[in-house]
N, C-alpha and C positions, 0 to 999 in steps of 0.2 A: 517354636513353630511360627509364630506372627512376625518374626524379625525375615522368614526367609520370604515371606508371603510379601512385604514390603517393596520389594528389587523386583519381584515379579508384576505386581500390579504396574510399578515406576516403568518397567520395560513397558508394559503394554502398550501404557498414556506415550513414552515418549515414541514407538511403533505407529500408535493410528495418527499421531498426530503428523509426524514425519510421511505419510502416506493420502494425507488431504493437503500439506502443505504444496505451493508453486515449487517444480524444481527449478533449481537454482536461488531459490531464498536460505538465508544463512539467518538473519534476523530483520525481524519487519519492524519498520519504522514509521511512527503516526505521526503522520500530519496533519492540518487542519485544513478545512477548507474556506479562504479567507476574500475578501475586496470583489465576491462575485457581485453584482450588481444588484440595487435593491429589486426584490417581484423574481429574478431571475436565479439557476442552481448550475451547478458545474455536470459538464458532460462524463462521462467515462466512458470513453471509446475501446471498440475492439482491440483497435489497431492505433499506434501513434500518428494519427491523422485529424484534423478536426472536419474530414467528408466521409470519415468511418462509421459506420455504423454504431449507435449509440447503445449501450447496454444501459445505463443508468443514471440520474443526475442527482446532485446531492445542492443542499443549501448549507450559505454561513454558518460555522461552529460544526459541522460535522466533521467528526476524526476518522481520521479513512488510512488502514494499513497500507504501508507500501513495501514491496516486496525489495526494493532495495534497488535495482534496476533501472537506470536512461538511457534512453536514446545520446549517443554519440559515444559510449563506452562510459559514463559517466555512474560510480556507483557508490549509492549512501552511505556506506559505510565509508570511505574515502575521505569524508568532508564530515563525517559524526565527530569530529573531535574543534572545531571551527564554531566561533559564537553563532546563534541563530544568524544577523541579519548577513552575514559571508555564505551561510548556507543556502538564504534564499537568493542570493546575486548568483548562487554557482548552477542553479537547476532554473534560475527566472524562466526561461526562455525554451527550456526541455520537457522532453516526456515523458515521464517517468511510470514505472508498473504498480498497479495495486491490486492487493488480492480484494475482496467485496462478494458482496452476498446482494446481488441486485435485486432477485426478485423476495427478498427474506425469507427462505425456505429450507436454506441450510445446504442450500447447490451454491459454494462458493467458487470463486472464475475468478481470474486477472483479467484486468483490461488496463486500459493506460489514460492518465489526467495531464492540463499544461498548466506546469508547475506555478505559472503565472499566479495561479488562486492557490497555492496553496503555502502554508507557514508550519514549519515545526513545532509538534507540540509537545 
């Protein structure tokens, strides 16, 4: 009886989680948030803009999921097999999606970061 009980729980977990996850994420990938300047934190914008409205800012050494996602059709997993410093030449200058929990409440949102400050972790 605990063997059929094991597939059922596993269904659930991978149900809720697939049901808070961003659609269109396949597997999210952590990067860090890196070379943002001292005193100052990275923005995470609504939108791929840096005049977007800001949902949250993080400081150096925070790993921040990304849903996989750039601006210009550019996606993480594409370049997941490329040494880090070729990954961060290929997203330098992009916007890429992250999912985050800005206000820590467990209301988690994508918004989007430039990739500039950020290195894989």
């Amino acid at each position: 009886m605990k063997l059929k009980m094991i597939p059922i729980a596993l269904a659930a977990l991978i149900t809720a989680t697939a049901a808070t996850a961003p659609v269109g994420a396949s597997v999210f990938h952590a990067w860090e948030v890196t070379n943002v300047s001292w005193g100052d934190l990275l923005n995470v914008r609504r939108w791929p803009a840096s005049y977007s409205q800001k949902q949250s800012a993080y400081p150096n050494g925070t790993v921040l999921s990304l849903t996989g996602r750039c601006k210009g059709g550019l996606m993480l997993d594409d370049i997941a097999h490329l040494p880090d410093w070729q990954k961060r030449q290929a997203v330098r200058y992009k916007w890429c999606e992250v999912w985050h929990d800005p206000a820590n409440n467990g209301q988690w949102k994508t918004g989007w970061v430039y990739m500039k400050y950020m290195r894989p972790n």
